[in-house]
C-alpha positions as MATLAB code, in Angstrom:
seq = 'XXXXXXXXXXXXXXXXXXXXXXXXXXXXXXXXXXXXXXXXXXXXXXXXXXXXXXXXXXXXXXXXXXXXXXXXXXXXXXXXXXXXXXXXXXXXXXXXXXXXXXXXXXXXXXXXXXXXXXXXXXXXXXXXXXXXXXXXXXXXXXXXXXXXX';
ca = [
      21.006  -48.643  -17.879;
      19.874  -45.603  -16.110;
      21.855  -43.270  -18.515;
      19.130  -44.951  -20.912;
      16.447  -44.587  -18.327;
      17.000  -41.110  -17.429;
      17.199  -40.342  -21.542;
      13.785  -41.753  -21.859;
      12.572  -39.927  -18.791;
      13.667  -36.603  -20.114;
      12.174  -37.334  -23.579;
       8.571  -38.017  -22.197;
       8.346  -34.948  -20.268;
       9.461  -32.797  -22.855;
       6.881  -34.421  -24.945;
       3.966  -33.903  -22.014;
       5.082  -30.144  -21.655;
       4.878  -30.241  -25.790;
       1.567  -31.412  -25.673;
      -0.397  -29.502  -22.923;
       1.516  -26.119  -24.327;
       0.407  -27.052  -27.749;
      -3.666  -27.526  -26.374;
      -3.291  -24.271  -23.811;
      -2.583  -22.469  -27.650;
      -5.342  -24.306  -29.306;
      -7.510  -22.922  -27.224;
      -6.527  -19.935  -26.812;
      -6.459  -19.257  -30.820;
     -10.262  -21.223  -30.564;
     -11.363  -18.458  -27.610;
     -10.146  -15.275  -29.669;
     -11.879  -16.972  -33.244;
     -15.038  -17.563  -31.697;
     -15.229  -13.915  -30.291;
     -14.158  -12.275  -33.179;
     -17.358  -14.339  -35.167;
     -19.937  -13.058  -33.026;
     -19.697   -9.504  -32.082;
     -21.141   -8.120  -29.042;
     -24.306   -5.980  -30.077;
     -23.885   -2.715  -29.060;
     -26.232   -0.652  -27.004;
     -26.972    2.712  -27.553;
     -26.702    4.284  -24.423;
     -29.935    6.944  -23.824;
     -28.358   10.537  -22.645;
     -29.587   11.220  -19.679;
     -31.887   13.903  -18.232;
     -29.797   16.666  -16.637;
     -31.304   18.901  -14.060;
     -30.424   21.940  -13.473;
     -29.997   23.271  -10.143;
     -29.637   26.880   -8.630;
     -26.726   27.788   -6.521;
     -27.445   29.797   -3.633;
     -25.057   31.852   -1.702;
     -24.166   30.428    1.677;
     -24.894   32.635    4.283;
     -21.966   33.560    6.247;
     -21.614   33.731   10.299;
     -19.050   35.469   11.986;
     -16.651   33.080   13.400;
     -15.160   33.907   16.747;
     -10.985   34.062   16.674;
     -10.532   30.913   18.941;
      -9.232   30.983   22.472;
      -5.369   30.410   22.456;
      -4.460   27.163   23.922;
      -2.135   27.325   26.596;
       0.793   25.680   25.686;
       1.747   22.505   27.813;
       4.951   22.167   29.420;
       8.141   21.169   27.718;
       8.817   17.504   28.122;
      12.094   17.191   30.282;
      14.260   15.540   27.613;
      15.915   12.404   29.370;
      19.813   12.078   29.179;
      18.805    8.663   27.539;
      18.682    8.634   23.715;
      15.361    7.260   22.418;
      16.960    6.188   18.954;
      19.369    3.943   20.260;
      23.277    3.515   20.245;
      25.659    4.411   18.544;
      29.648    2.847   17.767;
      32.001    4.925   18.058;
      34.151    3.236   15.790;
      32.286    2.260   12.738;
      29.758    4.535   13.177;
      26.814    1.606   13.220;
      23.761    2.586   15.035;
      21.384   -0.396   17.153;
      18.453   -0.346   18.799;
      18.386   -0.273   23.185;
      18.838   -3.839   23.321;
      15.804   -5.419   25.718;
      17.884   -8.388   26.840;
      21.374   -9.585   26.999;
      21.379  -12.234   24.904;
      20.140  -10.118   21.947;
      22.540   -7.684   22.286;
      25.076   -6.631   19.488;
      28.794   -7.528   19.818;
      30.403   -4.364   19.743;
      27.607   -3.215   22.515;
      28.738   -6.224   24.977;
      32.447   -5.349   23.890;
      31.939   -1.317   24.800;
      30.769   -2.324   28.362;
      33.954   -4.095   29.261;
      35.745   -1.514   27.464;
      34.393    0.976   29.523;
      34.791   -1.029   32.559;
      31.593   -1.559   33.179;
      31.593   -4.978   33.214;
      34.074   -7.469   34.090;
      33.455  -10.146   30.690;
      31.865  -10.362   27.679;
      28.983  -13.304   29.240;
      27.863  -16.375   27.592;
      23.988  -17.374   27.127;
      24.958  -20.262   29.495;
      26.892  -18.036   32.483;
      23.106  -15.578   32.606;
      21.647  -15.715   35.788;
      19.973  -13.095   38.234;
      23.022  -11.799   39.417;
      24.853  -11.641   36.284;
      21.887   -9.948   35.102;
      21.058   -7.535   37.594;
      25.368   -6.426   36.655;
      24.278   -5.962   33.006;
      21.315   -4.118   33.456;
      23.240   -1.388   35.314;
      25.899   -1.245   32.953;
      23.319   -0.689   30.167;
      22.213    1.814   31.482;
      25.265    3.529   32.455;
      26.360    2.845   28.792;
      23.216    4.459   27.282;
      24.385    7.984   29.603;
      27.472    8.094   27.927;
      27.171   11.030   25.376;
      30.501    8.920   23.525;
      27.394    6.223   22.760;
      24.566    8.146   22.117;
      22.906    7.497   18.346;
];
């Protein structure tokens, strides 16, 4: 019964999408017959009255050679890369991290690889302390030139 159902189902909406195809065309081919039938009148477009204008030479002024600028002072280049980290191993580079728990893996694994932290933490064992540990070891990890990007 719904075999027969689901037949009869299928045959009505291929006969709906028939139908409203077969008017969208009608009308179409109606559109495009009816424009063809009456052509637009066309307008002759009037030139239009050109005026001629003199050029004049622009008068020149001396221009005085500007003052140098003194130059400002080098910015002292921090030890800490701006582009991020890098892995050693596969070569991936990742953004400074802003918080623990949106750190990559192989970051959390280099700190306890260095030494620099005791674990790998879970989301659930964060807390001021553990932070305060992981924001050191950050940034001792970002001074290492073995992890700079």
């Amino acid at each position: 019964m719904a075999e027969i159902l689901f037949i009869l189902t299928t045959i009505f909406v291929a006969y709906v999408v028939y139908a409203v195809v077969g008017d969208q065309v009608a009308d179409m081919k109606a559109i495009k017959s009816k424009e063809d039938s009456h052509p637009a009148k066309a307008e002759t477009a009037k030139p239009a009255e050109v005026k001629v204008v003199e050029n004049k030479p622009a008068q020149r002024t001396a221009k005085k050679a500007p003052e140098p600028v003194a130059k400002a002072p080098e910015k002292n280049e921090s030890p800490v890369s701006k582009s991020g980290l890098r892995d050693p191993a596969t070569g991936e580079t990742a953004s400074i991290p802003t918080n623990y728990r949106f750190a990559k893996r192989w970051i959390k694994e280099a700190m306890v690889k260095e030494g620099l932290l005791d674990k790998v933490y879970k989301n659930s064992e964060l807390d001021d302390e553990a932070n305060a540990k992981i924001k050191t070891a950050l940034d001792s990890l970002l001074q290492m030139d073995k992890y700079r990007a």
